[in-house]
Backbone bond lengths (Angstrom), bond angles and torsions (degrees), N, CA, C in turn:
res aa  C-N    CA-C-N  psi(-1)  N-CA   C-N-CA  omega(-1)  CA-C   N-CA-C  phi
1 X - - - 1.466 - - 1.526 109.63 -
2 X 0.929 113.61 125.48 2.219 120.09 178.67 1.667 88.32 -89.70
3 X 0.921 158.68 -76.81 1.278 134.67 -132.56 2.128 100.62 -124.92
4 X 1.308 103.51 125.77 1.350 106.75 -177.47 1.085 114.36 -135.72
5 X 1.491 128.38 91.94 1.567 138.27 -178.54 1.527 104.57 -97.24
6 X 1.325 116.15 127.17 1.681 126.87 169.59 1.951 123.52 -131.36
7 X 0.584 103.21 104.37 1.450 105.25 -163.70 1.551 143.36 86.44
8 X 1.524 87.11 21.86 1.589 90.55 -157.31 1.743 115.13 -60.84
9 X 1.737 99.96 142.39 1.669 88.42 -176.87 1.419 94.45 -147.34
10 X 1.386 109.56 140.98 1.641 107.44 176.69 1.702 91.19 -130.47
11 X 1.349 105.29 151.31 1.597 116.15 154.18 1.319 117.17 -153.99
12 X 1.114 98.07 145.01 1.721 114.69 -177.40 1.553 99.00 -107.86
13 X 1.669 101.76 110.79 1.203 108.12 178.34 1.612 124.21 57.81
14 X 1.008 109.22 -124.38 1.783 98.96 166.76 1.369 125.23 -92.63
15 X 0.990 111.47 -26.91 1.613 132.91 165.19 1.676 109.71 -51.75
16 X 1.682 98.44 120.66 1.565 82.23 -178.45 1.895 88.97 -121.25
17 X 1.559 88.44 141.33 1.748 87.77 -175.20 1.282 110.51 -106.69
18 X 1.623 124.68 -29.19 1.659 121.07 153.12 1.049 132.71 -116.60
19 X 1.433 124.51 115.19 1.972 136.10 -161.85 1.157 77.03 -97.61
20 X 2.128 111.32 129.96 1.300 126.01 157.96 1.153 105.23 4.80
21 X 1.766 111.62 89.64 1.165 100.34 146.41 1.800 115.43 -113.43
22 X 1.269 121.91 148.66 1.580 144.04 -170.58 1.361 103.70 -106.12
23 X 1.364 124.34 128.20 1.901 139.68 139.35 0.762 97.52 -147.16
24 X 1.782 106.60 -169.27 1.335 139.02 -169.79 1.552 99.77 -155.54
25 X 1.454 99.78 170.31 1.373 123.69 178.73 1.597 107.17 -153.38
26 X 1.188 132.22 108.69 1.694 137.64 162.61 1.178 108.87 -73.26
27 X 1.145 136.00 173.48 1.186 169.39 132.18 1.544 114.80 -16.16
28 X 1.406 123.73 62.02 1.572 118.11 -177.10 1.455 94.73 152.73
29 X 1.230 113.15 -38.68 1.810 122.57 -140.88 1.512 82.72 -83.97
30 X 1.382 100.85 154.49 1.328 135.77 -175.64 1.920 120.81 -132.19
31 X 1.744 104.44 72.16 1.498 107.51 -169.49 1.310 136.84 -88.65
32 X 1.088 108.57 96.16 1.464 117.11 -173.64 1.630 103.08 -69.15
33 X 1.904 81.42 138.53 1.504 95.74 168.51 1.495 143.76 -114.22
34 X 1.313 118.15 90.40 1.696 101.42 -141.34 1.596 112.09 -102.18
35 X 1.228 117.66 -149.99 1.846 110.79 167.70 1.520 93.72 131.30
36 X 1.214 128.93 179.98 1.094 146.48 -145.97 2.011 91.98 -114.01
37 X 1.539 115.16 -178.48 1.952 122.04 -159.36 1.803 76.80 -90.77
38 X 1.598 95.82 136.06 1.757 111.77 179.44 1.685 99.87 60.89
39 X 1.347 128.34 61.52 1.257 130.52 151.83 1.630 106.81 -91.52
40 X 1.672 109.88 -23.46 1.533 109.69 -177.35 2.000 102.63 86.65
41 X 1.677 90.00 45.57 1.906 75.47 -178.58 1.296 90.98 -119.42
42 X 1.317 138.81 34.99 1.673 142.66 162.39 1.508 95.17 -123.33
43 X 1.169 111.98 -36.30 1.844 104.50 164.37 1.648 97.16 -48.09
44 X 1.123 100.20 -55.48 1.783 80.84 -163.91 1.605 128.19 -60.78
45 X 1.040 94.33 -19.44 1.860 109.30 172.65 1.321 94.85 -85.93
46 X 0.772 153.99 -6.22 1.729 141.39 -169.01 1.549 98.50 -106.60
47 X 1.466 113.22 -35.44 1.554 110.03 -177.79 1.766 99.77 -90.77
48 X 0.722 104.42 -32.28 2.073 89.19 171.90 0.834 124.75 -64.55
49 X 1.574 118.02 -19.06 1.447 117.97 -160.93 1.728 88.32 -116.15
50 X 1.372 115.55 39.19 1.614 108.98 -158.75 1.304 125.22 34.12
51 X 0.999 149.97 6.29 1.492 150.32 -164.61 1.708 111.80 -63.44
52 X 1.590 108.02 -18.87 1.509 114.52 -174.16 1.305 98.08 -159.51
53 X 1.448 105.66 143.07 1.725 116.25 179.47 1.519 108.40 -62.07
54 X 1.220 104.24 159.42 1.899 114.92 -171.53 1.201 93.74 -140.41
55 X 1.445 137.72 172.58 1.534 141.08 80.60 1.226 126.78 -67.35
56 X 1.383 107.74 161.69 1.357 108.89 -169.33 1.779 108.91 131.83
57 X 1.327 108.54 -142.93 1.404 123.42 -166.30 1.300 104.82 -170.82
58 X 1.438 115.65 138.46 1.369 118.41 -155.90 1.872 90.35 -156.64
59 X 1.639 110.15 104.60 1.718 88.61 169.53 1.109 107.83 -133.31
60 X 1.194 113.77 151.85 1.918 123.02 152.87 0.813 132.41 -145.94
61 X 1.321 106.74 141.69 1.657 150.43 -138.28 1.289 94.87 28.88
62 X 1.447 107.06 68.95 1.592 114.15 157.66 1.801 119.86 76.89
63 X 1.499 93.35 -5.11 1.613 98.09 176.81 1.886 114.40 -110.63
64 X 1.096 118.68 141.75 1.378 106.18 173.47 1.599 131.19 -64.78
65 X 1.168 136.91 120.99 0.983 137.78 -131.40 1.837 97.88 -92.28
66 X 1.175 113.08 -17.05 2.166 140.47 158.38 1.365 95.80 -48.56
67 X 1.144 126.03 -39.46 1.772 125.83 -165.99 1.464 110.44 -103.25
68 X 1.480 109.32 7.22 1.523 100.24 177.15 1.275 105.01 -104.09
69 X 1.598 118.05 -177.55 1.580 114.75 -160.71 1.656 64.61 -130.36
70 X 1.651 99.32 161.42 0.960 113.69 -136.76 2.328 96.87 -93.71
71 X 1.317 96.62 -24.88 1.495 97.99 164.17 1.811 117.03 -74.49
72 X 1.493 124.77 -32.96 1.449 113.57 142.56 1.166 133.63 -52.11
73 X 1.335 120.23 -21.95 1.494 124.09 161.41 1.549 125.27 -57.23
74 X 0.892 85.57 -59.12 1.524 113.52 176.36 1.366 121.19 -60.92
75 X 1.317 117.78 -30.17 1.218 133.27 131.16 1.399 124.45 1.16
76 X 1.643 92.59 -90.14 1.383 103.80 166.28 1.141 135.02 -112.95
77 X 1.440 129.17 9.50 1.501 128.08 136.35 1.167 134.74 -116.49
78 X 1.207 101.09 144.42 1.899 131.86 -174.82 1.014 103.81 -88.02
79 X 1.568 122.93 135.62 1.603 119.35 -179.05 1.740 97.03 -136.11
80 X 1.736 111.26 130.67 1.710 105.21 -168.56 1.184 86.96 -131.39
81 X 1.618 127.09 89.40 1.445 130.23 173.96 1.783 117.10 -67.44
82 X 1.303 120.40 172.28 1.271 114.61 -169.09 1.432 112.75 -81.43
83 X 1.348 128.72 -45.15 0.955 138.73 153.83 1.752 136.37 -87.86
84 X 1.314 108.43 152.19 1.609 111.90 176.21 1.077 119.91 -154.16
85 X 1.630 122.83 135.11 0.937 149.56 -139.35 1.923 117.55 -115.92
86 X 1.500 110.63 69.15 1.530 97.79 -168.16 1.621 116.04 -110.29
87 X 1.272 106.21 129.13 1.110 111.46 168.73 1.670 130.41 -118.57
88 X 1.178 99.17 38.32 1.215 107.16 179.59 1.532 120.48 -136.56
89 X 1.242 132.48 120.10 1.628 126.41 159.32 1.803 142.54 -27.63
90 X 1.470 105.01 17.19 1.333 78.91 162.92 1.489 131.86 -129.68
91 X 1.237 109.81 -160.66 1.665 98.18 -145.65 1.634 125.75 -85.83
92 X 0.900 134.04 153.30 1.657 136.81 -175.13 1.405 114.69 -18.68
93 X 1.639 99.65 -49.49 1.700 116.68 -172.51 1.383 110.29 -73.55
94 X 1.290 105.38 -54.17 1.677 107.48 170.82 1.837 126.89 -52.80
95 X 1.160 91.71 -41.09 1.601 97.04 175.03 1.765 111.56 -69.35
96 X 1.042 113.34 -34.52 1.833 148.02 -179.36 1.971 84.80 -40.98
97 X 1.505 81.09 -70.90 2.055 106.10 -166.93 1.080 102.46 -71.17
98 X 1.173 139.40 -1.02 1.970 118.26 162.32 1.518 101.67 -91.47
99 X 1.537 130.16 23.34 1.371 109.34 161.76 1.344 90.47 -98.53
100 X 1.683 138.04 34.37 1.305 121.63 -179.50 1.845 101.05 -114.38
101 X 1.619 103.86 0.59 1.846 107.50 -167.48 0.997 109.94 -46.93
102 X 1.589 131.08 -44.91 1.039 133.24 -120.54 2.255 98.30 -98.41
103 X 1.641 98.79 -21.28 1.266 117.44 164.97 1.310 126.55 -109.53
104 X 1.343 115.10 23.30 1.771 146.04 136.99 0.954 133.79 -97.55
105 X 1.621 93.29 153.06 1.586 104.63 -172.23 1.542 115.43 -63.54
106 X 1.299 114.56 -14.32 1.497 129.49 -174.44 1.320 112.29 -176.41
107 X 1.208 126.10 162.55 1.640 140.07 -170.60 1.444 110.51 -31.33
108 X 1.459 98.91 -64.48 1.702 108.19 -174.22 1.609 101.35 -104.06
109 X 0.907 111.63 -15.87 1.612 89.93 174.67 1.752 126.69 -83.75
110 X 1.369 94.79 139.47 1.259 114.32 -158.05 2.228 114.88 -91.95
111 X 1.421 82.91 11.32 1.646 111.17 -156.17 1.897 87.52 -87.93
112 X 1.667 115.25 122.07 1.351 121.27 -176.95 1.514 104.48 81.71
113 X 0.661 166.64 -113.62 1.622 149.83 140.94 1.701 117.89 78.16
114 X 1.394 116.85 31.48 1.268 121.22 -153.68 2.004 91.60 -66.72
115 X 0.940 109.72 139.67 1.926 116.69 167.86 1.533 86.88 72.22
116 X 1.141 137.37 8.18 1.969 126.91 173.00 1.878 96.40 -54.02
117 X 1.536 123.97 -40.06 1.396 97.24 -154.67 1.721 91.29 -96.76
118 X 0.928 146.18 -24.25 1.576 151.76 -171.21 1.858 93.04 -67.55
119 X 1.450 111.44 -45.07 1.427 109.16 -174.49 2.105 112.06 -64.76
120 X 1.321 92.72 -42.15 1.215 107.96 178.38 1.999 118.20 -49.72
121 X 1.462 86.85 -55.54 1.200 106.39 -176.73 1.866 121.35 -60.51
122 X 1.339 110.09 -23.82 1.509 132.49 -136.90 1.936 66.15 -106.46
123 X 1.560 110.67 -78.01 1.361 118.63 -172.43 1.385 118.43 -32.82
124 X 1.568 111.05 -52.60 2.069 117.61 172.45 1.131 85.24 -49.99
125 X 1.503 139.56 -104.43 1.348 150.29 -147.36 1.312 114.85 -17.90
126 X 1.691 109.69 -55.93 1.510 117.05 -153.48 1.802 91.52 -89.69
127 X 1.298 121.45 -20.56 1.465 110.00 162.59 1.355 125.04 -82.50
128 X 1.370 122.56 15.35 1.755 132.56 -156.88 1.615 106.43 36.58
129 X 1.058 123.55 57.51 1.761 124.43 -170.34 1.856 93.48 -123.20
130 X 1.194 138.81 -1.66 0.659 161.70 -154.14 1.425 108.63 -64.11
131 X 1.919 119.71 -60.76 1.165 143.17 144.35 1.551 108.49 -32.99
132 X 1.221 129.87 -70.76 1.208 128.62 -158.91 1.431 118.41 -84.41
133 X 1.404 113.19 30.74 1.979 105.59 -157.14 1.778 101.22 -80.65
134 X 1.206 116.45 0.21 1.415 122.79 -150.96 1.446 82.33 -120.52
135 X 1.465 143.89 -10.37 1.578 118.49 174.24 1.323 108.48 -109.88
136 X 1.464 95.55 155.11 1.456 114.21 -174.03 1.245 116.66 -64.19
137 X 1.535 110.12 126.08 1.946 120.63 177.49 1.385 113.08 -33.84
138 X 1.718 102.25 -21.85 2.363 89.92 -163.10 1.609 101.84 -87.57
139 X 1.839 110.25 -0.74 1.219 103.06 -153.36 1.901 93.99 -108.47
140 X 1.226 109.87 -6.05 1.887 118.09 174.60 1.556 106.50 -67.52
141 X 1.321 92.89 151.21 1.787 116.12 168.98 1.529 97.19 -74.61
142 X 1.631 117.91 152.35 1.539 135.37 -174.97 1.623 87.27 -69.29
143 X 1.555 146.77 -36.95 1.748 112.23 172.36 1.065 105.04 -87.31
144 X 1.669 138.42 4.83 1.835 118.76 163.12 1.443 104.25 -78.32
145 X 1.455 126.30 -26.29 1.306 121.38 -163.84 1.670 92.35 -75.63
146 X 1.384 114.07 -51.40 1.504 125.58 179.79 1.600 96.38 -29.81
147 X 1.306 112.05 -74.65 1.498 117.64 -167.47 1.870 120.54 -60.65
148 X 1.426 94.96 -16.40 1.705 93.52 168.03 1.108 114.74 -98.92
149 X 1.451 122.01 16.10 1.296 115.38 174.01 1.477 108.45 -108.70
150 X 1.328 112.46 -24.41 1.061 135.45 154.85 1.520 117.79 -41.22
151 X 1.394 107.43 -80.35 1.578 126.24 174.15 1.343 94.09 -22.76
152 X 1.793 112.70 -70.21 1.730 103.16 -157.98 1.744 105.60 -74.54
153 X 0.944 120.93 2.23 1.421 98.78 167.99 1.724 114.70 -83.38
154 X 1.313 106.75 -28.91 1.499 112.67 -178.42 1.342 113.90 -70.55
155 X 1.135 102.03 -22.79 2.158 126.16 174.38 1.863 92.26 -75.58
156 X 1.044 132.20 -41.75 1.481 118.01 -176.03 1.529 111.27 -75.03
157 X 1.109 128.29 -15.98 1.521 140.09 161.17 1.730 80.20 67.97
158 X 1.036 115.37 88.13 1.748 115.83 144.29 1.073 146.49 -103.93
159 X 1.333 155.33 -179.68 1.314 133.33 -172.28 1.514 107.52 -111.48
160 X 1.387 119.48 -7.63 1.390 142.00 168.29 1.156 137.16 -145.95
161 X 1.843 95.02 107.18 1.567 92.60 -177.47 1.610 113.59 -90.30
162 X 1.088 118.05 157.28 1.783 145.70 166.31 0.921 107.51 -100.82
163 X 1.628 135.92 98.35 1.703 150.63 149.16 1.910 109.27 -67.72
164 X 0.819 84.06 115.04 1.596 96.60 166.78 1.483 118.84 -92.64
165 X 1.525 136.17 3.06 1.287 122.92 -157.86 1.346 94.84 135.32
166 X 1.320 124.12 8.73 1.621 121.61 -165.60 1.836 111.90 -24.71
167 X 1.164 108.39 -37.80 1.513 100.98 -166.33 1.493 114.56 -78.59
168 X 1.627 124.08 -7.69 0.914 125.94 169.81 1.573 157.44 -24.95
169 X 1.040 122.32 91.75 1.711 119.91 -172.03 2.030 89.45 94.22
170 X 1.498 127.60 -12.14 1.714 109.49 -170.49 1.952 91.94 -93.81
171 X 1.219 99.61 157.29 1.822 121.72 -171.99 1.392 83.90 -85.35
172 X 1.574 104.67 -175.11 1.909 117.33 -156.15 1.925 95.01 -82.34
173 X 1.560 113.75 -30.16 1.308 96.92 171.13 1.340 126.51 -62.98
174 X 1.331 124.28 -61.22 1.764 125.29 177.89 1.203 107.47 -53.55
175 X 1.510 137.55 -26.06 1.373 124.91 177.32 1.270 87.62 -52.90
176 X 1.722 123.97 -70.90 1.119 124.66 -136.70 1.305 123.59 -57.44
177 X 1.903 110.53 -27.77 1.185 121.17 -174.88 1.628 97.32 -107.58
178 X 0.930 138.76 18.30 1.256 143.91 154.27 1.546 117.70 -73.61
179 X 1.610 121.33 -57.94 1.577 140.96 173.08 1.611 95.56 -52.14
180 X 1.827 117.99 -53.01 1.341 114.59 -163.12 1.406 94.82 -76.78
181 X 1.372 155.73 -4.22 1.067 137.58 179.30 1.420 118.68 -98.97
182 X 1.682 107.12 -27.33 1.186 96.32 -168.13 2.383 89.12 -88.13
183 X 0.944 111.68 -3.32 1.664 105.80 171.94 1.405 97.11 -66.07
184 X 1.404 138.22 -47.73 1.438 131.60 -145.19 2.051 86.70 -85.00
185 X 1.507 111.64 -45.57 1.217 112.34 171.67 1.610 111.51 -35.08
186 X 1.382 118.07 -54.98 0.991 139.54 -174.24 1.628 123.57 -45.49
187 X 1.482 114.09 -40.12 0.676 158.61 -175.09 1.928 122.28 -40.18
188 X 1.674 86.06 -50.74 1.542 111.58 -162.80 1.528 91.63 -91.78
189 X 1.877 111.01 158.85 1.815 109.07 -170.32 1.533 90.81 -76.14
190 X 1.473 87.83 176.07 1.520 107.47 175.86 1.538 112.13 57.14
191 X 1.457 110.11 36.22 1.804 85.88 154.10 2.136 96.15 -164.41
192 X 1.361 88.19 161.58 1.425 100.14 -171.55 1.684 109.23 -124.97
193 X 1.334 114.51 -177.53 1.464 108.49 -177.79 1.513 107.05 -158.07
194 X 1.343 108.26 137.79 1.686 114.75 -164.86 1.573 92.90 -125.56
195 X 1.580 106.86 120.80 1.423 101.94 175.93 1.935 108.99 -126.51
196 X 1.101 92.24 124.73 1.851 90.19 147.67 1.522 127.59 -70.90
197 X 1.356 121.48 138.67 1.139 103.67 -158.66 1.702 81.44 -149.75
198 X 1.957 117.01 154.56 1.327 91.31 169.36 1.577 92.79 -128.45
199 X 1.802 111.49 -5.96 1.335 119.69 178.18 2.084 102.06 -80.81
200 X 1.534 92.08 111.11 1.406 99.40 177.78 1.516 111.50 -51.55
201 X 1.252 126.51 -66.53 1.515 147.44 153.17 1.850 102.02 -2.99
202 X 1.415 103.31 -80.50 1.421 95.87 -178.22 1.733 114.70 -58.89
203 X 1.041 111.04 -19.33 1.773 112.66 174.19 1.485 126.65 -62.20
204 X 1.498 89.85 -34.90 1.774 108.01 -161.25 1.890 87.69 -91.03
205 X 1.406 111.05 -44.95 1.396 98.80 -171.66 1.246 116.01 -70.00
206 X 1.371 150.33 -17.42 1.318 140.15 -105.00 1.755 97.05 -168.00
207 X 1.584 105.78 -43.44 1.618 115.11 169.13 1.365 144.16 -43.89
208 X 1.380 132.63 101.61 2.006 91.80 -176.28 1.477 106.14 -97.71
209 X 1.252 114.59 -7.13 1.578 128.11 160.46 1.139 117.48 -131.57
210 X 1.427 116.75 159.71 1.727 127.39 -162.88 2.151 97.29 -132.91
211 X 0.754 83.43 169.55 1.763 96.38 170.05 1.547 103.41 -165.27
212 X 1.072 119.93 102.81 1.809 122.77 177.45 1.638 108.85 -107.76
213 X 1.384 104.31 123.84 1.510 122.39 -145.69 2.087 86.99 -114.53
214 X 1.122 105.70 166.29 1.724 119.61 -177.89 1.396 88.98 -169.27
215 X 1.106 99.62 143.85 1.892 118.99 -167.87 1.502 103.67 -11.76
216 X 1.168 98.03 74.28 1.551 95.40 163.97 1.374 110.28 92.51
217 X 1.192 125.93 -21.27 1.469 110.06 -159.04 1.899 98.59 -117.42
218 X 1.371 112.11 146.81 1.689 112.27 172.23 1.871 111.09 -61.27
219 X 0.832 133.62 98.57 1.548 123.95 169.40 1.576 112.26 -70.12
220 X 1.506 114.59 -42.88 1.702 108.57 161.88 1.403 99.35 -142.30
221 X 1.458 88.14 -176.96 1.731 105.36 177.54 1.086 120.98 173.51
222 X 1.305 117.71 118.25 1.951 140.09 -159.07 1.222 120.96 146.81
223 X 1.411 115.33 -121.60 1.410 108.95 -173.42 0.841 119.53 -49.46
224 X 1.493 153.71 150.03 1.075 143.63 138.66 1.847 141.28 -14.88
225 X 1.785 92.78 -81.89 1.855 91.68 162.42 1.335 100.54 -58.04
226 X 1.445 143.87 -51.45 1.556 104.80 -143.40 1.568 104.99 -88.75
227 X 1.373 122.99 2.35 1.481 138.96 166.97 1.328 100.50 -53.96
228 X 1.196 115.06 -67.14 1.803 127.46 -153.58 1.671 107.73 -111.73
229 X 1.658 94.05 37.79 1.749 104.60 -170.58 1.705 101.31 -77.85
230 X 1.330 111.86 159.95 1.956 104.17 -175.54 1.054 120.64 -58.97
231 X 1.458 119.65 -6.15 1.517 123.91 -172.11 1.720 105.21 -95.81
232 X 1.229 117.88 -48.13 1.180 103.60 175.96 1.421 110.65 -72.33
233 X 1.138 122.63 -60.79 1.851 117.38 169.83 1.682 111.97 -6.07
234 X 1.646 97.92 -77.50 0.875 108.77 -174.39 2.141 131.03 -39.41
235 X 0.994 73.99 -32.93 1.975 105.43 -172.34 1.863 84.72 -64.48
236 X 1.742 95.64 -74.76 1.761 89.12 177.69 0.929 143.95 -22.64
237 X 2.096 106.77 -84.47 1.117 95.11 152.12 1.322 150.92 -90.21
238 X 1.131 121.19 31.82 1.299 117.59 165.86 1.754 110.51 73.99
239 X 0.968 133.59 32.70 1.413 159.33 -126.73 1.418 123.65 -170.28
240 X 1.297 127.43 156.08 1.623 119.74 149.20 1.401 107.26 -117.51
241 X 1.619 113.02 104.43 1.077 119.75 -148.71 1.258 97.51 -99.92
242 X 1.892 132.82 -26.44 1.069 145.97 158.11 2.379 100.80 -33.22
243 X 1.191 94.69 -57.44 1.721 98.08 -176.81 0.860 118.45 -47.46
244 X 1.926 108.21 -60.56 1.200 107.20 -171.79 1.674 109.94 -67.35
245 X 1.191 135.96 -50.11 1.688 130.35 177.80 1.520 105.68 -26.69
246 X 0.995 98.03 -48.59 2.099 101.02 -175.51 1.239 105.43 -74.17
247 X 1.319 137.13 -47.29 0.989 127.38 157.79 1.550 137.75 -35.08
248 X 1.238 112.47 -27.84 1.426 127.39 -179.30 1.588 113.89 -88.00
249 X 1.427 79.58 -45.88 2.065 94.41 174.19 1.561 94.57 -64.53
250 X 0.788 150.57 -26.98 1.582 137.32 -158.29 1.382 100.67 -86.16
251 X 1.357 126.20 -22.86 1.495 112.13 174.38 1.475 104.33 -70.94
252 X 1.211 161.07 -28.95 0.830 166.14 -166.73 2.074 109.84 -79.47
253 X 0.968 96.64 -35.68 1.498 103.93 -174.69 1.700 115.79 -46.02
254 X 1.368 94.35 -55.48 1.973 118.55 -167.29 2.146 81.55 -42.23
């Protein structure tokens, strides 16, 4: 098993935003995480990737993830938050190559780094950033920035990525070739993928496991359909969310 969460609980102050919550992720699987605004499913990427204190238990590939130093981490997880925050000038390519630090001797140095420029190169390409590696980050549209943040996580070569919203700020094409890239990613042994997601549609298609969260707490978690089946949905949000989907698809029909 690569990813082993058991009890996870975070609180801020008195406020607790995740009650024991438990999944998994194997080797292939692709787990979407869905639920309704303050379900606590970006809490959960923030505590795997350490970003916020937990209790609980958190392992991968069988090791606790508390006992790793934080460039072995990094190692093997990729973290693609929803938002990003740049204030600085430099360029597509350079920002691209600091998902390579963590297998350097230092930030920019490129010294020990065996496959650093093939990874680099492979990452521009497969994000079409390829053209632009030479302009400056302040001067990209919010889905080029999306996709260079992207790029450098695919440049850190991990065995687990963390989606926060992956489709965020990209138009209906880069989603599309975004989902198909990270499947072919998907693809190769040894690695898994944990997504937040708030489009049900992309969850159900794209998922091979689900975890559907309500203030904090897991309500299911496994398969996919029977995760995000109309009955639990429904319970969530408070909705018939099964209706409305058909409803939406029906403009499309004529």
């Amino acid at each position: 098993m690569m990813l082993s969460v058991e009890g996870l609980t975070v609180r801020y102050g008195e406020k607790t935003v995740l009650d024991g919550v438990s999944f998994s992720a194997d080797e292939g699987d692709w787990l979407m995480i869905a639920g309704p605004n303050g379900a606590g499913k970006s809490t959960v990427v923030n505590a795997v990737s350490r970003g916020v204190p937990y209790t609980g238990r958190i392992q991968l590939g069988g090791l606790d993830i508390a006992c790793l130093r934080p460039a072995a981490l990094a190692r093997q997880v990729g973290v693609l938050t929803q938002s990003h925050s740049l204030s600085y000038a430099f360029t597509v390519e350079e920002i691209v190559r600091m998902g390579r630090y963590s297998r350097s001797r230092s930030l920019f140095s490129r010294e020990g780094d065996d496959g650093g420029e093939e990874a680099v190169e492979q990452a521009l390409r497969l994000t079409g950033l390829a053209k632009l590696r030479r302009r400056s980050a302040l001067t990209l549209s919010g889905g080029e920035v999306q996709r260079m943040f992207l790029a450098q996580l695919l440049a850190q070569e991990p065995s687990l990525l963390l989606l926060d919203e992956p489709t965020n700020h990209l138009d209906l094409v880069y989603q599309k070739q975004l989902f198909a890239l990270l499947r072919e990613w998907l693809a190769r042994p040894g690695r898994a993928v944990v997504s937040v997601v708030h489009d049900l549609s992309l969850a159900r298609a794209f998922g091979t496991k689900a975890l559907l969260l309500d203030r904090g707490r897991a309500v299911a978690c496994g398969e996919t359909a029977s995760v995000l089946s109309s009955e639990n949905l429904d319970r969530v949000y408070d909705m018939d969310v099964s209706a409305w989907m058909r409803l939406l698809l029906e403009q499309w029909s004529a």
